[in-house]
C-alpha positions in Angstrom: 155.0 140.2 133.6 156.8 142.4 130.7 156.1 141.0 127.0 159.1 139.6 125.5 160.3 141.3 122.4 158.6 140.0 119.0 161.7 139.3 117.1 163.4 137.7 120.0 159.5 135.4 120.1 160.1 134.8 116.3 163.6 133.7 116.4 164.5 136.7 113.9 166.7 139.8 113.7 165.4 143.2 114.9 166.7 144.0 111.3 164.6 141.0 109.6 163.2 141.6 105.9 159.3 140.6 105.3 160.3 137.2 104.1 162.6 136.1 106.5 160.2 137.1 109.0 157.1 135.1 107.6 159.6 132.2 107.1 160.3 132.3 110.7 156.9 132.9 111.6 155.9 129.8 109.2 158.9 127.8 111.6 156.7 128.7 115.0 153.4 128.2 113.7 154.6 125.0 112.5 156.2 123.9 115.8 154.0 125.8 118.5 150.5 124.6 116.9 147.8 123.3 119.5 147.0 120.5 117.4 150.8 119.0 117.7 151.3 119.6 120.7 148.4 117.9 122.5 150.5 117.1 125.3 151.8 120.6 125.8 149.9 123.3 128.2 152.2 125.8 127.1 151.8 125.7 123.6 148.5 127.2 123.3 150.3 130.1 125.1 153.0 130.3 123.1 151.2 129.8 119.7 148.6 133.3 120.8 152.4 135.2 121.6 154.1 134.3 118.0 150.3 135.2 116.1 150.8 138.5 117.8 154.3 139.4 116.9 153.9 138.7 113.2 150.4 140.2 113.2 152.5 143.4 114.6 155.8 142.8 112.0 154.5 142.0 108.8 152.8 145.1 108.7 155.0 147.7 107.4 153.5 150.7 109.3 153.1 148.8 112.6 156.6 147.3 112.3 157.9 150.9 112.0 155.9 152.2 115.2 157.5 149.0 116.8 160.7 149.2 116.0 160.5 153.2 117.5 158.3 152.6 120.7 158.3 148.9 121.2 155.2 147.5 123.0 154.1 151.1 124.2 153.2 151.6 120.6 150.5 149.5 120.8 149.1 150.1 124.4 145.7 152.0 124.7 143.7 150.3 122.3 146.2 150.0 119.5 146.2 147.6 116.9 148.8 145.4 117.9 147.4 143.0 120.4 146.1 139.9 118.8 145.4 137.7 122.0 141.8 137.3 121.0 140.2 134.3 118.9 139.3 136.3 116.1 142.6 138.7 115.8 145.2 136.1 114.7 143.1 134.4 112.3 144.6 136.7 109.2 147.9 136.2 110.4 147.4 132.5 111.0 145.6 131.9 107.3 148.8 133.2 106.0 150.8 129.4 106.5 147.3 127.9 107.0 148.7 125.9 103.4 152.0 125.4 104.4 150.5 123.6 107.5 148.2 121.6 106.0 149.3 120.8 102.8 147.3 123.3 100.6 148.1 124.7 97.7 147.3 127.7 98.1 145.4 128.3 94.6 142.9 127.0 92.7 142.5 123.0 93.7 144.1 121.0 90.7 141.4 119.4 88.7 140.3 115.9 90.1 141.9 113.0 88.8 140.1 110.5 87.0 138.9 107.0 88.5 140.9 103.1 88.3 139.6 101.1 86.7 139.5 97.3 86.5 139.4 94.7 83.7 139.6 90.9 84.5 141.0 89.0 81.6 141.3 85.3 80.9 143.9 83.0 79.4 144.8 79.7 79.1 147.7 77.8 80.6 149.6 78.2 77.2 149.6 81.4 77.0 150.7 82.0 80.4 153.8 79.7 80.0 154.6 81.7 76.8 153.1 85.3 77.7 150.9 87.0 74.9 150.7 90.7 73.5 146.0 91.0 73.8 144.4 93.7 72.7 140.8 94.5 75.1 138.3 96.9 74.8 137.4 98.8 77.8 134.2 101.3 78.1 135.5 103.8 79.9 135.4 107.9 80.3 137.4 109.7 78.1 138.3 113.8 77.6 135.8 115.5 75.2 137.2 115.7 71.8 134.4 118.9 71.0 135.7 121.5 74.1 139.1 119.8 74.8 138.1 118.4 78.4 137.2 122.0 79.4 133.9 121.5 79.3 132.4 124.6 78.2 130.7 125.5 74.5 132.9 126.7 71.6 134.2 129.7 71.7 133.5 130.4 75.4 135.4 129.3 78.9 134.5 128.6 81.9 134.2 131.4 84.2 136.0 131.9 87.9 133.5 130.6 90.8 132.0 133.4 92.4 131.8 131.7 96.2 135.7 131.4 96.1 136.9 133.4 94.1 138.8 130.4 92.2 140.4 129.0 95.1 138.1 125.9 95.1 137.6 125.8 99.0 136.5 128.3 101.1 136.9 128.9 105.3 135.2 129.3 107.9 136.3 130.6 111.8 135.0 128.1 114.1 135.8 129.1 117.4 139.8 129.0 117.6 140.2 127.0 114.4 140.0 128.2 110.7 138.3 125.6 109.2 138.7 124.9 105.1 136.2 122.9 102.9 135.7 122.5 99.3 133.7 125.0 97.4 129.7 124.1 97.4 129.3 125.8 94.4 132.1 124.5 92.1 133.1 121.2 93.9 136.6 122.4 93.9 137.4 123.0 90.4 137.6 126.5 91.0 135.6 127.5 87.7 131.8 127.5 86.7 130.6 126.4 83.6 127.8 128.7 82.7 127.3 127.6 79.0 127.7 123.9 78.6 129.6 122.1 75.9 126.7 120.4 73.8 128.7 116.7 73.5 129.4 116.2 77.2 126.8 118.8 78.8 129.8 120.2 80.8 131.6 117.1 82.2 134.6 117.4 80.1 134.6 114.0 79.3 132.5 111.3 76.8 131.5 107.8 77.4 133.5 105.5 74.6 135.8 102.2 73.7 139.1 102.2 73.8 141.0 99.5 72.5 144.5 98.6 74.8 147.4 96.5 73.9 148.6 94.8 76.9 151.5 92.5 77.3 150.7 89.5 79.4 154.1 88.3 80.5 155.0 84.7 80.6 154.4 82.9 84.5 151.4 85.0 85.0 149.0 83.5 87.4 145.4 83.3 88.3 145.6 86.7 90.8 147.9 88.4 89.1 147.5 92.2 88.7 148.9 94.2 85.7 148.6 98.2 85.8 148.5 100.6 83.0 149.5 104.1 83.9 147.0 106.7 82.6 144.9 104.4 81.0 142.2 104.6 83.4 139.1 107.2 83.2 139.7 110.5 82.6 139.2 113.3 85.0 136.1 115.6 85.0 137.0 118.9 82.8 140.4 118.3 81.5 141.8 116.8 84.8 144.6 114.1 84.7 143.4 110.1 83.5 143.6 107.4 86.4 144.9 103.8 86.3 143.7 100.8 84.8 144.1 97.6 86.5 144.1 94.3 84.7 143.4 90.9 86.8 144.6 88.0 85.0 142.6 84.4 85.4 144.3 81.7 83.9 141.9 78.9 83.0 141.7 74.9 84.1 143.7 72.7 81.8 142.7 69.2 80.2 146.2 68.0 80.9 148.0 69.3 83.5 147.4 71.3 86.9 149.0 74.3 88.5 150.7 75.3 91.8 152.9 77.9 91.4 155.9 77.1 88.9 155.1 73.3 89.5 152.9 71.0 87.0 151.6 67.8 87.6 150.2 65.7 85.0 148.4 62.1 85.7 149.3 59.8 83.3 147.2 56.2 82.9 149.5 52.8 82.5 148.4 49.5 81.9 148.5 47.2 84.6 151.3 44.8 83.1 153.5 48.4 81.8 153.4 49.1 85.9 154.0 45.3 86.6 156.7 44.8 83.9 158.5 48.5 83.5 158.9 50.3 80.0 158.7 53.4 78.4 156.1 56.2 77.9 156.0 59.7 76.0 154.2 62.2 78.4 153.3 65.9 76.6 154.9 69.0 78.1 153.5 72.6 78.4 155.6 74.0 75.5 154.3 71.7 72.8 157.3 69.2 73.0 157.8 65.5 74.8 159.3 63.2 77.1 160.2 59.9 76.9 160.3 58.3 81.0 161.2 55.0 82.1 158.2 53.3 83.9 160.3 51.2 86.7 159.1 47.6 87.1 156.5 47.0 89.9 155.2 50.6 89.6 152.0 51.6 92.2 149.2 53.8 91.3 150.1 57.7 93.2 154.1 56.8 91.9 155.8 60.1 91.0 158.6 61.2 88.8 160.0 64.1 88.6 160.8 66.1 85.3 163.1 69.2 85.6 162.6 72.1 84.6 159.8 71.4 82.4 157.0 73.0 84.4 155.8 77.2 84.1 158.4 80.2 84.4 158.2 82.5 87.4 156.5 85.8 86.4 159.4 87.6 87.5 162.3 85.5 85.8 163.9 82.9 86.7 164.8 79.2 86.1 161.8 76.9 85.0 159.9 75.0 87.3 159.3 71.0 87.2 156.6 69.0 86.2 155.8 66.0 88.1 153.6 62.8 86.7 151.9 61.0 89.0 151.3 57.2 87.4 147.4 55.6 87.6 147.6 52.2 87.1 144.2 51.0 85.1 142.4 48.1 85.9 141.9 46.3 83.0 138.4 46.0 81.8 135.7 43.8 79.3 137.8 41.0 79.8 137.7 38.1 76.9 137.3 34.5 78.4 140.5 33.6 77.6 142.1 36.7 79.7 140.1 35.6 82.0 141.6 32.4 82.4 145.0 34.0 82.3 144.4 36.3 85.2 143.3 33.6 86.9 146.3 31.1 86.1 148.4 34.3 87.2 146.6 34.3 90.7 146.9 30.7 91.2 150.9 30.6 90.6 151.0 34.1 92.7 152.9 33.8 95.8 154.7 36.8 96.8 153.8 39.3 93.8 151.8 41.8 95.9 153.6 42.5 99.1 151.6 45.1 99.9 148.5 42.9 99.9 149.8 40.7 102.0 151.6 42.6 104.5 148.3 44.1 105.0 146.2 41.1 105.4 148.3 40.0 107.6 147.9 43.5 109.7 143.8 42.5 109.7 144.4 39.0 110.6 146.3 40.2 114.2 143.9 42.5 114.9 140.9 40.0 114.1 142.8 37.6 116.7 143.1 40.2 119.1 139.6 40.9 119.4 138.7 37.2 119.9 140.6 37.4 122.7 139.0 40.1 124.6 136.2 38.2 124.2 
């Protein structure tokens, strides 16, 4: 079977310029590669035949002996065929980035790590949000070599292993395999005469104090970031995040869910039997006057509008509800004594509830009696 022409296998013309035909050739790699086309027989096939057109057309002197002979150029032991494992490797480490994301250079330096800061506040200041300012320990660049990591007056010097590409490869059968430099860990560089401050890291151990701005309706959960406020990276690389978890604290007064308060306010037992009017505190400082309606029960609630917590992302207020306790009255004088009891004795239907109950016991008392 006759070989098929290696532009017409690149998709180029015969009259095709070096970059247009490593463009194309960057195209078939991309499209013919084993690894994305698992499901493909063919492609393995296909994949060897583009290798061994461009290993044949990005060399000037080969492309020249092509373009006059064709294929017969290259019979007898020339340098054109590539079939074999190892003779497309150097044609194939030419996209090997463009594949896989690479850069093609030195790796950039590593970035620095998150970091997270759990702060507390109180349900006031999450209804009215608060500018804090924290202090974090954290890594910071080296004020003595500028982050570089390497004593005055000196740099750091290219790695020998990879010749400041930060990764080196390997052939491993029909793969090219890329890992990050042992010797430099990627940066590319070696420090061969430490900076005194930070002993070649780059970076120094210290305090920073942040401003954040807590905004109102934050709750317990609620995550704020800072951009670049994290730790920095190791010699001079770029700082990382800091996270800030907010915890907003238990209240004497009221309770949370969400935008909603609930507060449980205490009435005397004739305030619930008779009605009248209490002042309840709200979350903003201020208060409410409510109407306790006659022949209130303890778990009664009311509902106050708009006088609960903002959401955290804008928004109308939330409500507050108050739940009514009735209180049993206590260290009763002997004349309140009698009075309660002159109550009970001229009670007849006061307590409905009571007696719809008792009434409930009394039928199922009879009932069993029966079955007996």
């Amino acid at each position: 079977m006759s070989k098929r022409d290696y532009y017409e296998t690149l998709g180029v013309a015969k009259g095709a310029n070096a970059d247009e035909i490593k463009k194309a050739y960057r195209r078939k790699a991309k499209e013919l590669h084993p690894d994305r086309n698992a499901d493909n027989p063919k492609s393995e096939g296909l994949f060897k035949e583009a290798n061994e057109a461009y290993e044949v057309l990005k060399d000037n002197d080969k492309k020249a002996a092509y373009d006059r002979y064709g294929h017969a150029a290259f019979e007898g032991g020339g340098g054109g065929r590539t079939s074999r494992q190892g003779d497309f490797s150097s044609a194939f480490s030419d996209v090997f980035d463009d594949l896989f994301g690479g850069g093609g250079g030195r790796q950039r330096a590593s970035r620095g790590s998150d970091l997270r800061f759990d702060m507390r506040v109180n349900l006031e200041e999450a209804f009215l949000g608060q500018h804090k300012t924290i202090n974090v320990p954290t890594a910071v660049s080296c004020g003595t070599c500028d982050g570089s990591g390497a004593a005055a007056g000196t740099q750091p010097a290219k790695c020998g292993t990879c010749a400041g590409m930060g990764k080196v490869r390997a052939q491993q059968g029909f793969f090219t395999v890329e890992r990050t430099c042992p010797t430099c860990s990627g940066a590319g560089q070696v420090i061969k005469n430490p900076c005194s401050s930070c002993r070649g890291a780059g970076r120094v151990e210290k305090d920073r104090a942040l401003s954040v701005n807590v905004p109102p309706g934050v709750e317990t959960g609620t995550r704020i970031r800072l951009s670049g406020e994290g730790e920095a990276g190791p010699r001079g690389g770029p700082q990382g995040d800091l996270y800030i978890f907010i915890e907003v604290d238990d209240h004497t007064i009221f309770e949370r869910e969400g935008t909603s308060l609930f507060c449980h306010i205490p009435v005397s037992m004739t305030s619930a039997a008779m009605g009248g009017d209490i002042e309840v505190p709200n979350i903003d400082g201020g208060r409410s006057r409510v109407k306790i309606p006659a022949g209130s029960q303890s778990g009664r609630q009311m509902r106050l509008r708009s006088k609960g917590m903002p959401a955290i992302r804008g928004g109308a207020l939330g409500d507050m509800f108050i739940e009514l306790k009735v209180e049993t009255p206590v260290n009763l004088t002997t004349r309140q004594k009698e009075l309660l009891k002159e109550f009970a004795d001229l009670s007849t239907n006061n307590s409905p509830e009571s007696l719809g109950f008792f009434n409930k016991v009394k039928g199922f008392w009879d009932g069993m009696k029966s079955r007996e």
